[in-house]
N, C-alpha and C positions, 0 to 999 in steps of 0.2 A: 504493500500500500504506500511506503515509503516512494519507491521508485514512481509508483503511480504522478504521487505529488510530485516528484522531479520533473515529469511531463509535461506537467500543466504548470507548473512555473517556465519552465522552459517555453512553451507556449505563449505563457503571457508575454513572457521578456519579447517573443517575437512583438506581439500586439501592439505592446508599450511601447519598442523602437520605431515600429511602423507612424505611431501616434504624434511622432513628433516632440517625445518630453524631452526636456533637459537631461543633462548626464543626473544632477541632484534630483531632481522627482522622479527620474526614474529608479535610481537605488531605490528611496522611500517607498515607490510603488511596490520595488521586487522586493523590498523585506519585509512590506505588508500580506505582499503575497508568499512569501518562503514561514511569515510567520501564521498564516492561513493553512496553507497547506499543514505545517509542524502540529498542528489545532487538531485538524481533522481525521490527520494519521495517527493522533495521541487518541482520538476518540473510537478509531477503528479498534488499534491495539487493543483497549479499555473494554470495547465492545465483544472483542473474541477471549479475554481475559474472564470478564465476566461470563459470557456462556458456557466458559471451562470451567466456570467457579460454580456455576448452577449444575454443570452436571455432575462434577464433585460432588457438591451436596447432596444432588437426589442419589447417588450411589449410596454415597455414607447414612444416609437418610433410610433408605432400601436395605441397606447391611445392618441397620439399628433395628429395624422390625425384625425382618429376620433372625435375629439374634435374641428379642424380647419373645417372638413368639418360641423359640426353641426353649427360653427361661419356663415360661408359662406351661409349656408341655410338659417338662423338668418337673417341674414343682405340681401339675397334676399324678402323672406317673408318682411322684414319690409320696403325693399323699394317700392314694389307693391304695397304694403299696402298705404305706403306715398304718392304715385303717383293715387293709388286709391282715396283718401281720399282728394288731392286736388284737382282733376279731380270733384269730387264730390263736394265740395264747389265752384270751381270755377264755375257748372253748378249751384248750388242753389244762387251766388251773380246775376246771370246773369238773373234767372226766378223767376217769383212770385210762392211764394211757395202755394196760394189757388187755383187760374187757373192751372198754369205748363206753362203758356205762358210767353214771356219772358216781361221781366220789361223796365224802363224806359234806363236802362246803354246798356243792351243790342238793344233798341231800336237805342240811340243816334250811337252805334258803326254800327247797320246795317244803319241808314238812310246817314250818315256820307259816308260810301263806295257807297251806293246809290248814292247820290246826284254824286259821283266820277266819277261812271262810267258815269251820264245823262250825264257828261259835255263832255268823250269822245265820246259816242253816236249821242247823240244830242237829243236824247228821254229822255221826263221829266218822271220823278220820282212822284208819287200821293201819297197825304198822306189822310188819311179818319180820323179825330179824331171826337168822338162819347161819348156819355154819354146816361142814361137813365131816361126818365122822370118819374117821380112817384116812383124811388126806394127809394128817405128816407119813405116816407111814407110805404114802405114794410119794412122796417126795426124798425120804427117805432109802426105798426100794430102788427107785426109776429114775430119780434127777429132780431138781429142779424145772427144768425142761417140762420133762412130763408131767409136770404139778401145772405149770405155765398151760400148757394144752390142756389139761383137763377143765382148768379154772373159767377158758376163754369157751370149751362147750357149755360148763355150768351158765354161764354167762347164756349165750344162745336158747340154753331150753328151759331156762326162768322168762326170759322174753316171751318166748311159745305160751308160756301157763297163764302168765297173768291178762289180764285183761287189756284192753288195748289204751286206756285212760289211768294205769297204775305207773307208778314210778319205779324204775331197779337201778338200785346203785350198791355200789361194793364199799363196804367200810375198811377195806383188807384183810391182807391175807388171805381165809376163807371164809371171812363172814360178810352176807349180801342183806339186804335191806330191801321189800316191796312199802311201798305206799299206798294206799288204798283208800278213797276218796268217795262221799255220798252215797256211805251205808246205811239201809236200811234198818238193816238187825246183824247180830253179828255171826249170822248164817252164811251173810254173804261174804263174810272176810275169812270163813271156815271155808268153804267151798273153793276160794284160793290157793289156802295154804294145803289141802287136800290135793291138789292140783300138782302143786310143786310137790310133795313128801312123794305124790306118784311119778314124777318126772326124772326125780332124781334119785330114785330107786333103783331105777334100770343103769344096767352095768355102762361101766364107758371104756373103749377100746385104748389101753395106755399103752405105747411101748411094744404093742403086738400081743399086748393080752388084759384080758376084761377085768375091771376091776368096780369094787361096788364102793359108792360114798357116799352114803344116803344123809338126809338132810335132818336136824334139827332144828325146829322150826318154833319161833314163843311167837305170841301172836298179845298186841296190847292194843283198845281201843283208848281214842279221847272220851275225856269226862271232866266236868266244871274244874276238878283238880288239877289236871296237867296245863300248867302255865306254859311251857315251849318243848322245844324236840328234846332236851335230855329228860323231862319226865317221862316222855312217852318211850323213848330208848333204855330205860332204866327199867321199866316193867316188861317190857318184849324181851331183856336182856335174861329177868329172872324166869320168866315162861320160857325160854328158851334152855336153861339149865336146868327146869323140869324137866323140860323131855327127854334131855341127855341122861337126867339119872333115872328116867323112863325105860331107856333101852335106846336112846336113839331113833331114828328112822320116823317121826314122827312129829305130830305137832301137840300144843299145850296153849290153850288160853290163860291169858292171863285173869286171876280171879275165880277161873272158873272147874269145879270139880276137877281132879286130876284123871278121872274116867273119860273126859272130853278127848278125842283126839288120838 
């Protein structure tokens, strides 16, 4: 553009000569005009400067989104993830991780709401807590291992028994807990545990050979007295040491004639 101007100054200078100026109006004329020209090529420059400068920008401009939306993807991925991930521990503090059924925190919080509603109701709450007789000795016998496999079928065919609205959770070791909810009479929390004492009768294949662990079963309803789940685990617990010195293999209400069961 520079050169360009050189033209047209050149140019004029013809014009000016032709015009008839003096030597002195004519400088003034050509350094009007060289200072014209120097004007216009400063504003070309400026001109192409600037459209460099705008498309600079709108790159850097385009490179800042790009980089804010890759943040924003960041930080949803890693909130998923977080809420993933405590969603997932909060389910594994809650269930024992051999069975899948839930543990004893999660048991205290459902019997807890349990006992809640009997008292709006006016229908008891039944709790079944159970153990198996002869299992050290299968762990003893056969491993760990085969104590592990056996615990995870008990697991399996106490699901089968109960009803589909009861809770099972495992207290450890070999002691399991049902929950049983909007009993009528407490025929209906016998007919349960009837269920399981026959469930867990039949033998279970350990190690490549069958062995029997049948169930101890106390059975304790809610009533005005039991304030939260260790009262109620506290009477299933001694119904359940009936049965044992019963012979085993069966169940025991609590309260209720030792002939029950």
């Amino acid at each position: 553009m520079i050169a360009g101007g050189g033209l047209a100054l050149s140019a004029l200078g013809v014009v000016l000569l032709a015009s008839g100026l003096d030597h002195w109006s004519w400088r003034v004329a050509t350094g009007a005009a060289l200072l014209t020209a120097l004007v216009l090529a400063g504003q070309l420059v400026a001109e192409r400067c600037n459209r460099r400068l705008v498309a600079q920008l709108d790159e850097s401009m385009r490179e800042l989104r790009e980089a804010v939306a890759r943040e924003q993807a960041l930080a949803r991925e890693s909130a998923a993830l977080a809420a993933e991930l405590t969603a997932e521990m909060a389910e594994r503090a809650m269930h024992d991780p051999l069975t899948g059924l839930g543990n004893r925190s999660l048991l205290n919080d459902r019997l807890t709401a349990a006992l809640a509603r009997a008292r709006r109701s006016g229908r008891p709450v039944g709790m079944l807590l159970l153990d198996l007789d002869g299992f050290q000795r299968v762990n003893e016998v056969h491993g760990h291992g085969a104590g592990d496999g056996l615990l995870k079928e008990v697991a399996d065919r106490l699901r089968a028994a109960v009803r589909t609205e009861d809770a099972v959770a495992r207290l450890g070791g070999d002691e399991f807990v049902v929950i049983a909810e909007d009993l009528r009479t407490a025929r209906d929390v016998v007919v349960i545990a009837e269920r399981i004492v026959e469930e867990l009768d039949r033998s279970f294949l350990v190690a490549g050979r069958r062995v029997r662990t049948p169930a101890s079963v106390g059975i304790a309803l809610s009533h005005p007295d039991v304030e939260g789940p260790d009262d109620l685990l506290r009477e299933a617990g001694g119904a359940m040491q009936a049965a044992k010195r019963r012979g085993g293999g069966r169940y025991q209400l609590h309260g209720a004639a030792p002939s029950l069961g």
